[in-house]
N, C-alpha and C positions, 0 to 999 in steps of 0.2 A: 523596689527591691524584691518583691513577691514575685511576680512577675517574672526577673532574673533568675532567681532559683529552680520555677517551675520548669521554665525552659533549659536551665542547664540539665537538673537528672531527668527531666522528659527526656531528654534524647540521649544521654546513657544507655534510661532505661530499653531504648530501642534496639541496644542491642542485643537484647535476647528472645526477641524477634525476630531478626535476621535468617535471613538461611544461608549455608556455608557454599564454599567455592574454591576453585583453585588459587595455590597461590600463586603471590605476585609478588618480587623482590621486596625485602625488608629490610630496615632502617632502622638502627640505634636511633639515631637523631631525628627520628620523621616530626616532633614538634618545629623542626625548621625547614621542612619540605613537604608540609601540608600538600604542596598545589599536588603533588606527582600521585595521591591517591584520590582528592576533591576539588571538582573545578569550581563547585562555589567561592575558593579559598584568591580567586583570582580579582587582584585588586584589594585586596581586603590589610594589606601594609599601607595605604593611601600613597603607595611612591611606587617609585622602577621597582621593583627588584628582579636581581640577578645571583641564584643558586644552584652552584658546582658541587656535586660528589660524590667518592671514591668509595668502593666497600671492597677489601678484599677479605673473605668469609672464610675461617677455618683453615687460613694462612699455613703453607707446609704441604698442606695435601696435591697431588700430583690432578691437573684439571679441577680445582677448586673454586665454588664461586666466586663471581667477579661481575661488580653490577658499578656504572657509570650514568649519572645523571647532568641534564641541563635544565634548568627549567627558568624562563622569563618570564612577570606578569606585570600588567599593571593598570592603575582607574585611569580613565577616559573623563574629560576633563571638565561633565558633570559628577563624578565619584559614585554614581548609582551604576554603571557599568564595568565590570573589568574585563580586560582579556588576556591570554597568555598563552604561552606555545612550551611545551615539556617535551623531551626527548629521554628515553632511556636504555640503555646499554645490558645486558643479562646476559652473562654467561657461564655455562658449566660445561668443562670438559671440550666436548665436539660438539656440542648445542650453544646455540646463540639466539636470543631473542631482539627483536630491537622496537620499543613502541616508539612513535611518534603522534602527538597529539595535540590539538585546540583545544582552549579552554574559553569560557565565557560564563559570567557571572552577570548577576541583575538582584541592586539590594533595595530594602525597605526599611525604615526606621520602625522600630518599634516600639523603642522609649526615645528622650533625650541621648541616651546611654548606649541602647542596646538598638545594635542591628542584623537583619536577618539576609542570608544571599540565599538565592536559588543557582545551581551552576549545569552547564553542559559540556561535556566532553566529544568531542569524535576525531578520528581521527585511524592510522592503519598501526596492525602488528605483523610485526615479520619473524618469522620461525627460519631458523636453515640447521641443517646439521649434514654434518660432513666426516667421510670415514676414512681415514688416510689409509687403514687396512685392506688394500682392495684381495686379499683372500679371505677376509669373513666369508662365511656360510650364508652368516643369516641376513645380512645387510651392510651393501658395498655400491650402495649409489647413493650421492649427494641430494639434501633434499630444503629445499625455497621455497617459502610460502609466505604469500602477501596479504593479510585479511582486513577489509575492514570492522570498525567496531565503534560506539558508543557510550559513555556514563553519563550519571548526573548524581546530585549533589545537594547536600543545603549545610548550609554552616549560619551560624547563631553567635552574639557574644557580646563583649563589649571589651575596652581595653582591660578589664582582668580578670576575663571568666571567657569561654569560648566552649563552644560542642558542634559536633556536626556527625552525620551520616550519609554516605554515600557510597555507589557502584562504579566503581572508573570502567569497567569493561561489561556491557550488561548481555551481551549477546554470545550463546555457546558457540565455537568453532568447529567444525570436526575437520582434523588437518591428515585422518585414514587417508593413505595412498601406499596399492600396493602392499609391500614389506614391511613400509610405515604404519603405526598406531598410534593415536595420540587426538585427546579432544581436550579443548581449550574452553574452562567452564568461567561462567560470572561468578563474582565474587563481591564481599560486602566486607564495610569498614565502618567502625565506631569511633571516635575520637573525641577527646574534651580535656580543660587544664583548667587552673584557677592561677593566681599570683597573690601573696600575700604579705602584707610589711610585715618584718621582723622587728625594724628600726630604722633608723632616716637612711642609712645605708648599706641596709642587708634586706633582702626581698628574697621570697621559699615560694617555689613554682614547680607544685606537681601535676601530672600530667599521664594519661593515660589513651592508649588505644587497642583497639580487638579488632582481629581478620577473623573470617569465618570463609573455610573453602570446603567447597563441596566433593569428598573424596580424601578431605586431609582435615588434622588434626585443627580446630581453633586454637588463634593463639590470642596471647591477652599481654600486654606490654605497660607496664607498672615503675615510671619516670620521676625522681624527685631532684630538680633543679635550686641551687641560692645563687641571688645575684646580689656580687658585691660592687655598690657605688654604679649601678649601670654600665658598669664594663665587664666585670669577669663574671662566666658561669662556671660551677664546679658543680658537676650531679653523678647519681648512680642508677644503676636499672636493673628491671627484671621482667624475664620474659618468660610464662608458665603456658607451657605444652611438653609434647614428647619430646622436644627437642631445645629444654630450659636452657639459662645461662645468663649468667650475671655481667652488668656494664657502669665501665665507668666513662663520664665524659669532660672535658674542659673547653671552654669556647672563650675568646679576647676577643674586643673592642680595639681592632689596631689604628683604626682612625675610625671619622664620623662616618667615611660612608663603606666601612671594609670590617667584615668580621671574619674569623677564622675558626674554627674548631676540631677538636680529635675525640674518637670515641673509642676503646676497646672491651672487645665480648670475650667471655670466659665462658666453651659451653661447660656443663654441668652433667651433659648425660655421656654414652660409653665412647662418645666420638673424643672426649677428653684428652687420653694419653697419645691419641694422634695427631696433634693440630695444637699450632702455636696461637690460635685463639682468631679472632675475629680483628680487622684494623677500618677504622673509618675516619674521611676526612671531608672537611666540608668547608666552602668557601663562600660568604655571598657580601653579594655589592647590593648596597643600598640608597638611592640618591635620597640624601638629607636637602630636602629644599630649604631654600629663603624664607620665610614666616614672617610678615608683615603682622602685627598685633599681637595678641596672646597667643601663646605659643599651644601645642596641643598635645594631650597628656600621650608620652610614650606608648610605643604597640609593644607589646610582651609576648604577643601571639601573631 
């Protein structure tokens, strides 16, 4: 149990160490889309998993955020390996990002309890942006760029404690061309949760994580989850930087291998009276396998 604890605020505390970087899409619900910022996290549900989701950011505004995820992972059929493949959609306005990425994981036991992954990423980002105004002045030519890039990762836990740290994109881009300006910086993530019985049927799972981008403000993401009876979530959140804002979220068990859930953000700063808030949805399949013998204690993370 010493041991468990050391490692969970060890790697907290790593996060202010870190150095900052640009962002990279963000997630009400990122406790159920670990893989799309840590490839350690691949394999690490011991099953398929398959998760979908939508963010549409500051809903009302005319060119408003709008980021789409896939991501599939899963352990190879010694469980010390995982791998996965993530795809991501980013868009603002006349800009579009699109990452596509490998994942790969390699874990170690560290107690009965507690196991540790190391992960890699690589994999291309794609930049375009397109100006349907061909009388701008300033810029009136379409512009595509293919880069590749790498991270890595380490995630920590056991089924009710979990941390990790890692860089999904480690390499600076410079995407300058021309008329164009524009440098695509690394970036670092902190992440970790606990879960705690309330009572045979009510379980309290907070959960936190911090970006740090080089050029932009750190943000810090402050999650407090109850799970009632192993089906329903009901939680709220908070997000403190310049650009705060409060969230609610609900998430159903609609069968053993199909979960569903919704998030919505309220920002807090002056973007407020403009924007019907933040809408997220999220969908993921999970193969519940067959269990021969004693059964094995739920993932929470």
């Amino acid at each position: 149990m010493k041991l468990s604890k050391i490692l969970f605020f060890g790697c907290i505390f790593l996060t202010s160490l870190l150095s900052k970087a640009q962002q990279l899409p963000q997630f009400t619900q990122y406790m159920y889309n670990t893989i799309s910022v840590n490839p350690a996290y691949a394999g690490s549900r011991e099953t398929l998993n398959v998760t979908a989701l939508h963010r549409n950011q500051w809903a009302g505004l005319e060119g408003n955020p709008r980021t789409n995820t896939l991501s599939i992972h899963t352990p190879l059929r010694d469980e010390r390996i995982g791998l996965g493949l993530s795809y991501i959609n980013d868009r603002l306005g006349d800009e579009s990002t699109n990452y596509i990425y490998g994942d790969f994981s390699y874990s170690v036991l560290l107690t009965s309890e507690v196991k540790m992954s190391f992960g890699l990423k690589a994999g291309f980002s794609n930049y375009t942006l397109s100006n349907p105004d061909i009388s701008d002045p300033f810029f009136n030519d379409n512009f595509n760029s293919w880069n590749p890039n790498f991270g890595a990762g380490v995630f920590v836990g056991s089924n009710r404690w979990y941390a990790g740290v890692s860089s999904p994109r480690i390499l600076n881009t410079d995407l300058n061309e021309g008329e164009f300006k524009a440098i695509e910086r690394n970036s670092y993530y902190a992440i970790g949760g606990l879960v705690l019985d309330m009572s045979e049927t009510l379980k309290f799972k907070p959960t936190i994580i911090s970006k740090f981008t080089n050029g932009a403000p750190a943000t810090f993401d402050v999650t407090v989850n109850f799970l009632f009876n192993e089906k329903f979530w009901i939680g709220a959140s908070y997000r403190f930087n310049d650009a705060s804002n409060f969230g609610a979220m609900m998430d159903y068990q609609i069968s053993k291998d199909i979960r569903i859930g919704y998030a919505y953000d309220l920002p807090t700063s002056t973007i407020k009276p403009y924007t019907g808030g933040t809408h997220e949805i999220i969908l993921i399949y999970e193969l519940v396998k067959k269990v021969m013998g004693p059964v094995k204690s739920p993932r929470y993370f």
